[in-house]
N, C-alpha and C positions, 0 to 999 in steps of 0.2 A: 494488464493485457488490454490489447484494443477492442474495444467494445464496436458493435454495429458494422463490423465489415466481417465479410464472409469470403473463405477460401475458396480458391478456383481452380484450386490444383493438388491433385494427390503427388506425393514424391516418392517411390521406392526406389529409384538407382540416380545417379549424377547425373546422366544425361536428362530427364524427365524435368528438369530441372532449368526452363528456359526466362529468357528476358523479359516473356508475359509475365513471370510471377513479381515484377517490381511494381511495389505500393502495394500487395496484398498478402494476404495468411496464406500458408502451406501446411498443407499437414504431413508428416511425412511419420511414419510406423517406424522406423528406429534412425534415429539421428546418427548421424558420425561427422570427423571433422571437415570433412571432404565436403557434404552438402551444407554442412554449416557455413564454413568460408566464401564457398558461390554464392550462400542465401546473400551472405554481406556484401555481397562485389555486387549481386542484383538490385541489393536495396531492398528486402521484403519489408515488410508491416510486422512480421512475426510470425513463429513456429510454432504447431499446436505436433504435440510429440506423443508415442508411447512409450518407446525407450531412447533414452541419451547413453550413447557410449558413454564409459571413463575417461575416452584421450579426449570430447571436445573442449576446446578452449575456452572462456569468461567471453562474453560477446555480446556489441550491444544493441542486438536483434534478440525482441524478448521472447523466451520459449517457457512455452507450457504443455507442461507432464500432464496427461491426462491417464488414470486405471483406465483395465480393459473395458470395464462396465460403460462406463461416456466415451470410451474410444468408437466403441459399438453404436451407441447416440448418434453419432456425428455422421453427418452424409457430404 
C-alpha cells in the first residue's frame, strides 16, 4: 500500500467518482467493477475498501480491504 498520502475523496456511487481523484486514495465502502475500472481510466494511487464485489477484476490499482472496526478509524 502507499504509505503517506491521504484520501480526499469518499466514493459511494460512479458518479462521486471525478478527475480530482487522480494520484490519490479513495476510499469507497463497497467496490464494484464499475468504480474499479474509472478508478484505472483516472489513474488513483489506490483503493482503501470495505467490501470487494466477486465480479471485480485483478487490477493494477492496489486495494485494501479494511474490517469494519479500521473502516470506522478512517476519516
Amino acid at each position: 500500500m502507499i504509505k503517506g498520502k491521504l484520501w480526499r475523496q469518499k466514493v459511494e456511487k460512479l458518479s462521486d467518482l471525478t478527475h480530482e481523484a487522480k494520484d490519490k486514495l479513495i476510499k469507497v465502502s463497497k467496490l464494484d467493477e464499475s468504480i474499479l475500472t474509472k478508478a484505472e481510466v483516472i489513474e488513483v494511487k489506490g483503493i482503501i475498501c470495505l467490501e470487494i464485489s466477486d465480479l471485480c477484476h485483478e487490477s493494477e490499482v492496489p486495494v485494501k480491504k479494511v474490517n469494519k472496526d479500521e473502516w470506522d478509524k478512517l476519516r
